[in-house]
N, C-alpha and C positions, 0 to 999 in steps of 0.2 A: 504494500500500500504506500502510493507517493507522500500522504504525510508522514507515515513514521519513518521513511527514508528522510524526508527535508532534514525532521529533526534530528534525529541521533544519526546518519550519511549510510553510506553504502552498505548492507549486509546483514541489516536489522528491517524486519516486517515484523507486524501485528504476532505472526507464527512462532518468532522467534524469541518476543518479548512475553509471551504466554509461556513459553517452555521455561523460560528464565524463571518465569514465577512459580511456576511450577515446581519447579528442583528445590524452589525456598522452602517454600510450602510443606515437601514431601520430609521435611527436616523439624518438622514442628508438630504441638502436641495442644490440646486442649485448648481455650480461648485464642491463641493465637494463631493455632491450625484454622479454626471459623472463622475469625477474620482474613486472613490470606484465603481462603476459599472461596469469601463474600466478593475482594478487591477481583480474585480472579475471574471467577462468574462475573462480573461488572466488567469487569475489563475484554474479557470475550466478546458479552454481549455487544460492546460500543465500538469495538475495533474491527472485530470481525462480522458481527453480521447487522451491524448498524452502517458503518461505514466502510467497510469493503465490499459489501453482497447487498448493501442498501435495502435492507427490512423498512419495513414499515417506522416510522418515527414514535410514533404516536403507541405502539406495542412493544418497542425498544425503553422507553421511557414506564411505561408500567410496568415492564418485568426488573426493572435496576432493583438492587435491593440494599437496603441499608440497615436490619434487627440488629446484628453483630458491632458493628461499628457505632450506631447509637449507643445501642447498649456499654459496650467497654467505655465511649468518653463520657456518658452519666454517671458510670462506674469509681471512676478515676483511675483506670486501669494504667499501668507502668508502659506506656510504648517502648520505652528505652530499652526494655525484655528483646524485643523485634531489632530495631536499630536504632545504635545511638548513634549521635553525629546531627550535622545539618546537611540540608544541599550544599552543595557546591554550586559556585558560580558559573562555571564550566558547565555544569549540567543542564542549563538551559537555553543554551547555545544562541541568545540573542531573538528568543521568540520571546514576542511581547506579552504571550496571555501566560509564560511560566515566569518572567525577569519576577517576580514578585514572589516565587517560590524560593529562589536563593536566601542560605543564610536560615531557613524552618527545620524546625529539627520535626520529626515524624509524628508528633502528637499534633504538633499547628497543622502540619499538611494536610491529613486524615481529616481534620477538622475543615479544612477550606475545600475539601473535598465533599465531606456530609453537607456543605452549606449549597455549593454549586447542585447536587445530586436533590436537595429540598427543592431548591428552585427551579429546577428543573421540571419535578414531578408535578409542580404546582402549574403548568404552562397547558396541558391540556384541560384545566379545569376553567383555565381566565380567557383561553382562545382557542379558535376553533384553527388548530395548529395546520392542519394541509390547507389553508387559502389565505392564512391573515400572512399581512407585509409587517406588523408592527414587530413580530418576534421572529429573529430567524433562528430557527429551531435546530436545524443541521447545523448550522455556525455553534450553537453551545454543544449538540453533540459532540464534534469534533474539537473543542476546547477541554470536556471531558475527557476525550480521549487521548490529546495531549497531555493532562494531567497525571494519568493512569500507566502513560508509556514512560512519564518524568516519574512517577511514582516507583515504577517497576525497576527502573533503571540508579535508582538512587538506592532501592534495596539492594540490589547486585553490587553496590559498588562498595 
C-alpha cells in the first residue's frame, strides 16, 4: 500500500507491519496480550481492508474496537510493562498528522489514539458519511492508519 511505503520507504506494507505486530504480541500474556490483539485487529481492519481493498467506510468504523484499551487507561494500567521510551523524532518522518507524536511515551499515544478512534465512531451518527463534503471520512481513516503503522513501528523499535 502507497501510504505505508510514503511513510516508513521501500519494503514495509500494511503485511509486513501486521506480522511485526504480531511476533510482539505472540511474546505476551494477559492484559497486555488483549491489548496488542485489540491494536492489531484495529490495525488490520484500517490498513488492510479499509484502505487497501476499500471496504465499506461506514462498517470499517463500527467494527474498530476499543473495550481493552478503555478499559486499561480507566485502569491506570502501567504501559511502561509494553514499552518504555518515547517516539523518536525520526519516527515520523516529516508527516504532519504524526510530527505531534514525537517525544509521547506509549500511555499518551494509546490515549491520542482512543480519542481519534471516539471521534471517529461518532461520525456516522452526526453525518450521513457516503454523501456529506463536511467530513472526509477516508482522510481520518487513513490518519488512523498512519497512526497504527507509527504505533507498530515505535513498538518494534
Amino acid at each position: 500500500m502507497g501510504l505505508i511505503r510514503d511513510i516508513f520507504g521501500i519494503g514495509k506494507d500494511s503485511g509486513s507491519l501486521l506480522q511485526d505486530l504480531a511476533a510482539i504480541r505472540k511474546k505476551t500474556r494477559g492484559d497486555r496480550n488483549r491489548l496488542l490483539s485489540e491494536i492489531e485487529f484495529n490495525a488490520a481492519l484500517v490498513l488492510e481492508h479499509g484502505l487497501r481493498m476499500g471496504a465499506d467506510e461506514g462498517k470499517v468504523i463500527a467494527r474498530l474496537k476499543l473495550d481493552n484499551l478503555a478499559r486499561l487507561i480507566d485502569d491506570g494500567f502501567d504501559f511502561a510493562t509494553i514499552r518504555r521510551g518515547t517516539v523518536d523524532a525520526i519516527l515520523v518522518k516529516d508527516v504532519p498528522v504524526l510530527r505531534h507524536y514525537a517525544g509521547l511515551d506509549l500511555e499518551r499515544f494509546l490515549k491520542r489514539i482512543r480519542f481519534h478512534i471516539e471521534q471517529i465512531k461518532l461520525l456516522p451518527d452526526l453525518y450521513d458519511i457516503k454523501q456529506t463534503d463536511k467530513v472526509n471520512v477516508r482522510l481520518r481513516l487513513e490518519n488512523l492508519g498512519r497512526r497504527y503503522a507509527l504505533l507498530i513501528r515505535f513498538l518494534k523499535t
